[in-house]
C-alpha positions in Angstrom: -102.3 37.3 94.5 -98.7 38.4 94.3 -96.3 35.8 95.4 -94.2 36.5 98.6 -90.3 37.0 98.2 -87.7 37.4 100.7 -86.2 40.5 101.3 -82.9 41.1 99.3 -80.9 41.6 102.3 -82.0 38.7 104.5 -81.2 36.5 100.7 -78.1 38.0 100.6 -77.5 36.9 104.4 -78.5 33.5 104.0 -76.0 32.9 101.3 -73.1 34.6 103.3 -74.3 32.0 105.9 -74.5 28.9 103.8 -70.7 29.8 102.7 -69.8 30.5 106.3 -71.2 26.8 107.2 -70.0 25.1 104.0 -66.2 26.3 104.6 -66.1 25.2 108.5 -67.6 22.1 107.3 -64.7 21.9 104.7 -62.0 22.9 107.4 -63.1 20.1 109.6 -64.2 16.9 107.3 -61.4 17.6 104.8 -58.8 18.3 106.9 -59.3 15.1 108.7 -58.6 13.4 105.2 -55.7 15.0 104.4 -52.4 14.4 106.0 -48.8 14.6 104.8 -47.3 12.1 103.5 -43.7 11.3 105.0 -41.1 12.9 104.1 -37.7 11.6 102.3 -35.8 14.8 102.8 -33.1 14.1 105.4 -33.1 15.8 108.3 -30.7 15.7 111.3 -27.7 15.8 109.2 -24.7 15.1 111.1 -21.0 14.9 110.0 -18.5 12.4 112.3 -15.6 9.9 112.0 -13.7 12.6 110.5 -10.1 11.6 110.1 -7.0 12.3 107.6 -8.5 10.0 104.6 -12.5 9.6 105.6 -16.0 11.5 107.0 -19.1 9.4 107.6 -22.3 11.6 106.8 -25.5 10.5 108.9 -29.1 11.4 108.6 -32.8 10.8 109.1 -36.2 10.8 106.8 -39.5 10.2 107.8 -40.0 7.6 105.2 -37.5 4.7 104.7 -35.6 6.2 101.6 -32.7 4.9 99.8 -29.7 7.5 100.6 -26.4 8.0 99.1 -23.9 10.7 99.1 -22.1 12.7 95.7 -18.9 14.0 96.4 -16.6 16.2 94.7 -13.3 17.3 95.1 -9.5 16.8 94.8 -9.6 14.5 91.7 -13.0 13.8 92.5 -16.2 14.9 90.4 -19.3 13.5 91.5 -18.7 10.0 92.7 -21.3 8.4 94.5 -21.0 6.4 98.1 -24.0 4.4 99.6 -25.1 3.7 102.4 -22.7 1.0 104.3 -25.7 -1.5 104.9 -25.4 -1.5 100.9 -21.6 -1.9 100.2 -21.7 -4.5 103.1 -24.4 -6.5 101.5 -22.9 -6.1 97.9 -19.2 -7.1 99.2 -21.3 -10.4 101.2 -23.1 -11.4 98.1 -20.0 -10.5 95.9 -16.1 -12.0 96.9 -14.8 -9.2 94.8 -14.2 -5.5 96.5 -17.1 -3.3 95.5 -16.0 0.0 94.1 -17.8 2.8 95.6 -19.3 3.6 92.1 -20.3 0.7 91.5 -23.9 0.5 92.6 -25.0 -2.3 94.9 -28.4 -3.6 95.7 -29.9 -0.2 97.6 -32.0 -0.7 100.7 -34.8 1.9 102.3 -33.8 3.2 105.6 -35.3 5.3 108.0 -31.4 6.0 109.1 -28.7 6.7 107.3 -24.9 6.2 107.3 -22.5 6.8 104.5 -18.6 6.7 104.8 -16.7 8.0 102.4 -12.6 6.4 102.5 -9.3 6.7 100.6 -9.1 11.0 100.9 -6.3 13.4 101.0 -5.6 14.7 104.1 -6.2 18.7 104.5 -7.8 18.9 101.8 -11.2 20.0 100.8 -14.4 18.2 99.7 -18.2 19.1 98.4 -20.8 16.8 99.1 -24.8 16.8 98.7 -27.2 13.9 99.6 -29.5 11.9 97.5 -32.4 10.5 98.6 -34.8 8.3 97.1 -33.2 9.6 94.1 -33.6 13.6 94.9 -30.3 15.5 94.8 -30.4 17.8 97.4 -28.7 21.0 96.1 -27.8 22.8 99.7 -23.7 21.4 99.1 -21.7 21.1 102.4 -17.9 21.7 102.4 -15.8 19.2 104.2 -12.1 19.8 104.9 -10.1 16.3 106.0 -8.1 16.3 108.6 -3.9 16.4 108.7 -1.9 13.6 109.2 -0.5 13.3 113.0 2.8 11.9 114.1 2.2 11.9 118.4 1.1 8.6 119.9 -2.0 7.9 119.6 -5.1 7.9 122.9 -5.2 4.1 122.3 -8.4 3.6 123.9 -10.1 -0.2 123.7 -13.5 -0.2 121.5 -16.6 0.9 122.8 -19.1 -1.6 122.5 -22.8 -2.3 123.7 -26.1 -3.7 123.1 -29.3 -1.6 122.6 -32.6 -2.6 122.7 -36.4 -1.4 122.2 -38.6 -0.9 124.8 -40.5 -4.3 123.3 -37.2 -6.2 124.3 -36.7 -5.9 120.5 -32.5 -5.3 118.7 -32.9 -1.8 117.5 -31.5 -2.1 114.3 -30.6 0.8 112.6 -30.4 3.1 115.2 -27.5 5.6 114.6 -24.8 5.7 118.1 -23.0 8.7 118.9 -20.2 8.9 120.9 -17.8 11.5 122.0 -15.3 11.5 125.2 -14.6 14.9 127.0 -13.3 17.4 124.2 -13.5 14.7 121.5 -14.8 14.8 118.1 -17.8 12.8 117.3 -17.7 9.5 116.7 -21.0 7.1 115.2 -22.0 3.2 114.0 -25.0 2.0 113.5 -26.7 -0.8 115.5 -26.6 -4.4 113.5 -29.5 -6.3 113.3 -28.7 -8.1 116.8 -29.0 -5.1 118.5 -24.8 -4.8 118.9 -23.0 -1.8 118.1 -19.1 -1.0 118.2 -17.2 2.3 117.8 -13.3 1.9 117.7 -11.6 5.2 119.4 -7.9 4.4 119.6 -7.3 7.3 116.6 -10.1 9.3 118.4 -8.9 13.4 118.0 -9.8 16.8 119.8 -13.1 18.7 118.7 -11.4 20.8 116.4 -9.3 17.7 114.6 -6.1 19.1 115.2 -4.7 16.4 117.8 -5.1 13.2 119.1 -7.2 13.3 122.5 -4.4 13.3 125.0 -5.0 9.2 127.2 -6.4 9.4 130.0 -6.7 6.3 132.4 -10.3 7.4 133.0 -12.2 9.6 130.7 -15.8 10.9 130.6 -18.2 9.1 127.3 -21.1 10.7 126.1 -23.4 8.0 123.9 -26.5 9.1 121.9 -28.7 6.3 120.5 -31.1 7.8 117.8 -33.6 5.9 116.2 -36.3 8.2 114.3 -38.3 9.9 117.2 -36.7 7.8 119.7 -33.7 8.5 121.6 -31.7 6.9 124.7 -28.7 8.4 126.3 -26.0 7.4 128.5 -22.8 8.5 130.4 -20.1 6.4 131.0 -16.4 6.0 130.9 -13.4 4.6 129.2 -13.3 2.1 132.1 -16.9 1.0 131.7 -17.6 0.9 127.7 -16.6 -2.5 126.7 -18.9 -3.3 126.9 -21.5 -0.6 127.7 -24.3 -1.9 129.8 -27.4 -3.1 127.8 -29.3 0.6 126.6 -33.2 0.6 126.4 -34.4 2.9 123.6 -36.4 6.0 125.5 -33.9 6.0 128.9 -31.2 8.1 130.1 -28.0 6.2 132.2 -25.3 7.1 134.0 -23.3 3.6 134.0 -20.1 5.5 136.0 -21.3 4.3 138.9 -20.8 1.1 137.8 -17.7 -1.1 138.9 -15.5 -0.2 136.7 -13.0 -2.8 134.7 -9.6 -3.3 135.4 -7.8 -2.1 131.8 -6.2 -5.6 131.5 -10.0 -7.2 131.6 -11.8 -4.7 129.3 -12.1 -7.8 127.0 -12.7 -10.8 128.8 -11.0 -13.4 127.3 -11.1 -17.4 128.4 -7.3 -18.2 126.8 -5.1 -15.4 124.9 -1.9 -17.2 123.0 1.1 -15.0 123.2 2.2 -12.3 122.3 3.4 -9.0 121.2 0.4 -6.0 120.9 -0.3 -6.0 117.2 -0.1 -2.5 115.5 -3.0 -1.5 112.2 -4.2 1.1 110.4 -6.3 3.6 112.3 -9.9 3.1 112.5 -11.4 6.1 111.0 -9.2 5.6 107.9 -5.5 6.2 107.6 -3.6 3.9 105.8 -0.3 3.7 108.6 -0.4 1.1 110.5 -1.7 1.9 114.4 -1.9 0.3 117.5 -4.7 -1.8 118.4 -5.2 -5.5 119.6 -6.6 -7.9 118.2 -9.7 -8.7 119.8 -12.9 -10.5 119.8 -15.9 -7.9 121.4 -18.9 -9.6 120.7 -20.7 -12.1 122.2 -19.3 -11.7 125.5 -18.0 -14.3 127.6 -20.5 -16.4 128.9 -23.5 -14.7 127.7 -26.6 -15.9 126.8 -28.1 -15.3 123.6 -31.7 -15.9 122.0 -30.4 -15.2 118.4 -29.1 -18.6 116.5 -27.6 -16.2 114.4 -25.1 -13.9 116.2 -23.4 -11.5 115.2 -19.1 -12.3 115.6 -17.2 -9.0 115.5 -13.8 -7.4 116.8 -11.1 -5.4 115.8 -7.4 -6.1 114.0 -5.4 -5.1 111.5 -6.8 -4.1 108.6 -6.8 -6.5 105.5 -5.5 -9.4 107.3 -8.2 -12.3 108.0 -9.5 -13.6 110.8 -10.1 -17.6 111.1 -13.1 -18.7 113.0 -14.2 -22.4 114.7 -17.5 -22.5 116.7 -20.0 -24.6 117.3 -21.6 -27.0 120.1 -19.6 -30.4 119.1 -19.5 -30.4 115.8 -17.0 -27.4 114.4 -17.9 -25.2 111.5 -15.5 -23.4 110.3 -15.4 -19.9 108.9 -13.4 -16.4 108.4 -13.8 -12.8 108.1 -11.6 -10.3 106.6 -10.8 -7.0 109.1 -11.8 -3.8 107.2 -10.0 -1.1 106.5 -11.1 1.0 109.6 -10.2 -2.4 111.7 -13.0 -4.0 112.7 -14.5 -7.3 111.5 -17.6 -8.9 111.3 -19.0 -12.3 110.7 -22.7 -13.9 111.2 -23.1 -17.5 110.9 -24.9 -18.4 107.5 -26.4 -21.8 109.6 -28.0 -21.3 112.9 -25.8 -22.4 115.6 -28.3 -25.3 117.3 -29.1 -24.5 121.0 -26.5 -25.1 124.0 -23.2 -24.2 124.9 -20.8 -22.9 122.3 -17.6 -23.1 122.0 -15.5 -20.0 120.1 -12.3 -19.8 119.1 -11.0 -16.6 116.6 -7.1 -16.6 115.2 -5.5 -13.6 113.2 -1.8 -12.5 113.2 0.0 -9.8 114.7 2.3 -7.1 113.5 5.0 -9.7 113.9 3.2 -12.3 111.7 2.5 -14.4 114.9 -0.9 -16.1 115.2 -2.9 -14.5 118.1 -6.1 -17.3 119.4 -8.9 -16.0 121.4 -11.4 -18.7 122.7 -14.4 -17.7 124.5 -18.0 -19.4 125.4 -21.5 -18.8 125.2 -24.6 -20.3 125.1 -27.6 -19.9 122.1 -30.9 -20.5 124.0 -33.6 -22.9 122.6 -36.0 -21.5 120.3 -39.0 -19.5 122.3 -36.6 -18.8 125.4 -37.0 -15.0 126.4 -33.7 -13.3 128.5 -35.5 -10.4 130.9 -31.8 -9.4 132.6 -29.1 -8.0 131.1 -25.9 -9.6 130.4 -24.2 -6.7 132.3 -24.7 -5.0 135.0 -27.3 -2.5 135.0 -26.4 1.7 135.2 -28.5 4.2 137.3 -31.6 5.8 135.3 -30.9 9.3 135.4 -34.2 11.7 135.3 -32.0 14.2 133.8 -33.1 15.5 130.4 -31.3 13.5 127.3 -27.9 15.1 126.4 -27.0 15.4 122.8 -23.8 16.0 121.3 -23.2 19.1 119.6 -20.4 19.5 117.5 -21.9 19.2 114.1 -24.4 22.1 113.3 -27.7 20.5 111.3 -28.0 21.5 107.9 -31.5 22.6 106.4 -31.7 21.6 102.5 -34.6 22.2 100.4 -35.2 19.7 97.8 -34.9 20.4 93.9 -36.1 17.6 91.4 -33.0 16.7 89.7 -33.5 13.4 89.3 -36.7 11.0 89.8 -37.3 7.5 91.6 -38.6 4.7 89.7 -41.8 3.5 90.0 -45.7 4.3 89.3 -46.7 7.6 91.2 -49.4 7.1 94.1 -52.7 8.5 93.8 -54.2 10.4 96.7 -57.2 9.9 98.7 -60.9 10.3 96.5 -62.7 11.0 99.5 -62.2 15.0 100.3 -62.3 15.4 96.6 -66.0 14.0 96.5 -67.5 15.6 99.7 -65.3 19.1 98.5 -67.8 18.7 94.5 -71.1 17.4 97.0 -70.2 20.8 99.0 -70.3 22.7 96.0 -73.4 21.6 94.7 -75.0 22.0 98.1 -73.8 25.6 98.3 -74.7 26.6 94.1 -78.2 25.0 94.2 -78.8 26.5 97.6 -77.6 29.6 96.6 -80.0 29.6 93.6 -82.9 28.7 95.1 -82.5 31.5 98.0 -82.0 34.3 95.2 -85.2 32.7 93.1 -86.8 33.4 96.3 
């Protein structure tokens, strides 16, 4: 009796439908396996702090990714900057002054902030980033500013606190700031959460002047931190500080009381004298006028951190001489850098109570300038749910960003590679993708032996 075989066409049909099934299956199971691995190539790109002799370059990744920037130019050939985490770690752990090619101990960084100092003014530069050792060929052209003679906006710092939404510093998120018709200005946020921006040498959008002074003045401030992003409007009255900023909000802090010029720094004893003059913050190397000033903690305030971080502003290169403590006295100092601002954090924790500050540094004049100011370090496991300062208006409005610097696309070429073992994907889609196959050839076979 003759065996019964299905018809040609129905086989034929059958296998058109076991591939039909097979590569949904594969669309659906696979693709749940597969996902893109983050991305190092810097996004976001953003040039600011431009001045006669210096440009800070800032950027994103996806992944943390060591980043550094080559620059060419007016007796320059690809020197390399880091990022300033980086030179201010090397210079911390090193007394000597780190050369910007010498290479410090890199760091991986979601954000990214490289300066670039001692330029010629008007004069033109290349520069391409690397990142996580990946030159990335698209070369921008950056054209310093000219050196200005009129008197400068001299503006007080900007300074503020910014915070998570977990009540958490948000370290290494990138500040923006620009006043009405001002370049853009940035810093990033330290590991307490503070942030300062000096904008006494602060210039027009096109770089040509100083922003005329005003005794009040619109401040835009952008807060980025990967995919999150605060916002807030203020003015030259209320921005030192700037009210506490909460990662994911939008403020508008001029509707807070704003500060009497004279108390923009509060300040518990100030020993005489003249206004000291120092080189401007983004860079130039004449002297300019700014006091000398202590910004952070405030006065009074109430900190969780054992650890705070000291900072101000002053004439560059001179040192600043620092006693604190809650009986006991330690003494300490910090040198003011080159854009005039200085930093210091404890390398003790300061035990818990009320503290006592006091920070000295000379004038123009060579006079010795004392600023004393308290605060108190809470006891371990002590939680602060206010703010220090008082609170803006949330604003509904959508989250303004400066635009002044266009964002530049670059496309990756493999010029160089990162150390380290490459990693190997997932096995899984790999095995179901060979099972599929299988399925589908046995199946296959057995419908056309049919």
């Amino acid at each position: 009796m003759p065996s019964k075989k299905i018809p040609t066409l129905i086989g034929i049909f059958l296998v058109i439908a076991l591939i039909t099934i097979v590569s949904v299956v594969h669309k659906q199971v696979i693709g749940k396996f597969i996902t893109a691995a983050p991305s190092a190539e810097p996004q976001n790109i953003r040039l600011t702090n431009v001045s006669d002799t210096s440009f800070t370059v800032t950027w994103n990744t996806a992944t943390p990714a060591v980043g550094s920037i080559s620059l060419s130019g007016l007796s320059v050939s690809g020197q390399v900057f880091f990022d300033e985490r980086d030179v201010n770690m090397a210079k911390k752990e090193n007394s000597n002054m780190l050369s910007a090619i010498t290479k410090p101990p890199l760091g991986k960084y979601n954000s990214h902030s490289v300066s670039i100092r001692d330029l010629s003014p008007g004069n033109e530069y290349r520069y391409r980033i690397v990142s996580n050792g990946r030159t990335y060929p698209s070369e921008a052209i950056i054209k310093t500013a000219v050196s200005l003679t009129q008197p400068e906006p001299g503006y007080e710092p900007a300074y503020g606190t910014v915070f998570t939404a977990e009540n958490l510093p948000a370290s290494g998120a990138l500040v923006y700031l620009t006043l009405d018709g001002s370049q853009v200005l940035s810093s990033l946020v330290s590991d307490t959460g503070s942030w300062i921006i000096p904008i006494n040498t602060i210039r027009t959008e096109n770089l040509a002047a100083y922003l005329p002074s005003q005794e009040r003045t619109d401040e835009l401030i952008t807060v980025v931190r990967g995919q999150e992003i605060a916002s807030a409007v203020t003015d030259t009255l209320n921005d030192s500080p700037v009210p506490l900023i909460l990662l994911g909000k939008s403020y508008d802090f001029r509707k807070t009381q704003a500060q009497a010029p004279e108390a923009a720094l509060p300040q518990l004893a100030i020993f005489p004298t003249a206004i000291p003059t120092q080189a401007a913050v983004l860079g130039e190397t004449s002297l300019r006028n700014l006091k000398f000033s202590l910004t952070q903690p405030a006065d009074k305030a109430a900190l969780v951190s054992n650890l705070p971080l000291l900072s101000g502003t002053g004439i560059p290169g001179n040192t600043v001489l620092l006693e604190f403590g809650t009986g006991m006295m330690t003494q300490a100092s910090a040198e003011i850098k080159p854009e005039g601002i200085w930093r210091y954090t404890p390398v003790n924790p300061i035990p818990a109570g009320k503290v006592v500050l006091k920070a000295t540094s000379k004038d123009s004049t060579g006079k010795d300038v004392t600023i004393i100011r308290e605060f108190e370090v809470l006891k371990s496991g002590t939680q602060v749910l206010g703010e220090a300062t008082p609170s803006g208006t949330l604003s509904p409005t959508a989250t303004p960003v400066a635009s002044q610097s266009p964002t530049i696309a670059l496309s990756p070429t493999p010029t160089s590679t990162v150390s380290g073992q490459p990693v190997s994907g997932v096995t899984g889609p790999t095995v179901l993708l060979i099972a599929l196959g299988l399925i589908l050839l046995v199946g296959g076979g057995f419908l056309m032996a049919l």
